[in-house]
C-alpha positions in Angstrom: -23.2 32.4 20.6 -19.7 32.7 20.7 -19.2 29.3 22.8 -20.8 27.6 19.5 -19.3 29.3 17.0 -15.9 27.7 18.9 -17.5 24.9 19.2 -17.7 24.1 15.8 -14.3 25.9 14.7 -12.3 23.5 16.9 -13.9 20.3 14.7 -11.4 17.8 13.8 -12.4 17.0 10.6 -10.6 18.1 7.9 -12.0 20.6 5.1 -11.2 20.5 1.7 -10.8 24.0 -0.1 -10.5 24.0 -3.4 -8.4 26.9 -3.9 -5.7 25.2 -1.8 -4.0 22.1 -2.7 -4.9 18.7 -1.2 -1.8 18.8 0.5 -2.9 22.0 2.6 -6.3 21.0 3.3 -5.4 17.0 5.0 -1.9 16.4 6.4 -1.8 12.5 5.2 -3.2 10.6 2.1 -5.0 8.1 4.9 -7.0 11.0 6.2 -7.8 12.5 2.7 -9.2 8.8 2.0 -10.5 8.1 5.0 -12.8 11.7 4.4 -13.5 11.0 0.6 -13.4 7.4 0.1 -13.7 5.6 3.6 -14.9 2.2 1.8 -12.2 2.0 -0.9 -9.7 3.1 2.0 -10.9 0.2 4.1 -10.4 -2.2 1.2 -7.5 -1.3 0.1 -5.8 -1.3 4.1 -7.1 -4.8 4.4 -7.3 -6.7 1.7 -3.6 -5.6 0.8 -2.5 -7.8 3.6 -4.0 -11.2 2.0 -2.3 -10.2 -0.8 1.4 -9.7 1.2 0.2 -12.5 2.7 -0.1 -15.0 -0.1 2.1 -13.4 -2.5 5.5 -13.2 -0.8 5.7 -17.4 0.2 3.8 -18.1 -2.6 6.7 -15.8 -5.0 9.7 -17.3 -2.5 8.3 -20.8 -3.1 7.8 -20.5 -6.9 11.4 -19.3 -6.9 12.6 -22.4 -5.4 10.8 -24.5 -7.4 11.4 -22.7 -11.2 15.1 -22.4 -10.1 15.7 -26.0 -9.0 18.0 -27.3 -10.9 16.2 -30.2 -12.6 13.6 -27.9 -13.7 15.5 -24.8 -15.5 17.9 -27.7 -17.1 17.6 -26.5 -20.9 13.8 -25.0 -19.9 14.4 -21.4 -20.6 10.8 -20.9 -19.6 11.6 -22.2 -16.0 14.4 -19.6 -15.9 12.1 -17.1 -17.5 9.4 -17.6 -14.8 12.2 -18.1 -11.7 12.9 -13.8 -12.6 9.4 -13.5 -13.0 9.0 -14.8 -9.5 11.6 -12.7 -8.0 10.3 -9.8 -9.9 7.2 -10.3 -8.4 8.4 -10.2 -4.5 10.2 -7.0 -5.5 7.1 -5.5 -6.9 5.3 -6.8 -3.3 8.4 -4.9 -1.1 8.0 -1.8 -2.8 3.8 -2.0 -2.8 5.0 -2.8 1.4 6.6 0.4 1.7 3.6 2.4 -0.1 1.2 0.6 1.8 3.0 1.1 5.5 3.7 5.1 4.8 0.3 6.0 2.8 -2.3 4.0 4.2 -1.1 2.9 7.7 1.0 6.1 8.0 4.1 4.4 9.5 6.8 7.1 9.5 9.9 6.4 7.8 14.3 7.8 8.4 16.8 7.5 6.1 
């Protein structure tokens, strides 16, 4: 009896307890969503990376095009949509970052 009560105390997977927070009861947000929400997790892990994929050319080339200078030539809507652009590819390092330290659980140093 005692060799299964250990046996099932040493399991690896996590437990949530509602009178502790989240934070207590999984060391990472991937394993809290990888115990919860396995599907969404997978989802959002992979399809993020078509979306790196297409949206950081796709922004630098947009750039390049909306900030040529025969386009933004009195077209305040070229120059409007050339900041849009780089806007955009900001928005795409920053959702980078989130991505590599919640869901891929890259560790980061300052």
């Amino acid at each position: 009896q005692q060799t299964e009560a250990a046996a099932t105390s040493n399991t690896t997977e996590p437990q949530y307890d509602p009178n502790k927070p989240i934070s207590e009861s999984f060391n990472s947000y991937a394993e809290f969503a990888l115990h919860y929400f396995p599907r969404i997790h997978f989802f959002d892990k992979y399809f993020t990376i078509v979306l790196f994929i297409i949206g950081f050319p796709g922004n630098f080339i947009s750039f390049l095009v909306w900030s040529n200078k025969r386009m933004y030539h009195g077209n305040s809507a070229a120059v409007y949509l050339a900041a849009l652009s780089l806007n955009d590819t900001v928005v795409l390092a920053i959702a980078l970052f989130r991505d590599l330290t919640r869901t891929w659980a890259v560790a980061y140093s300052l």
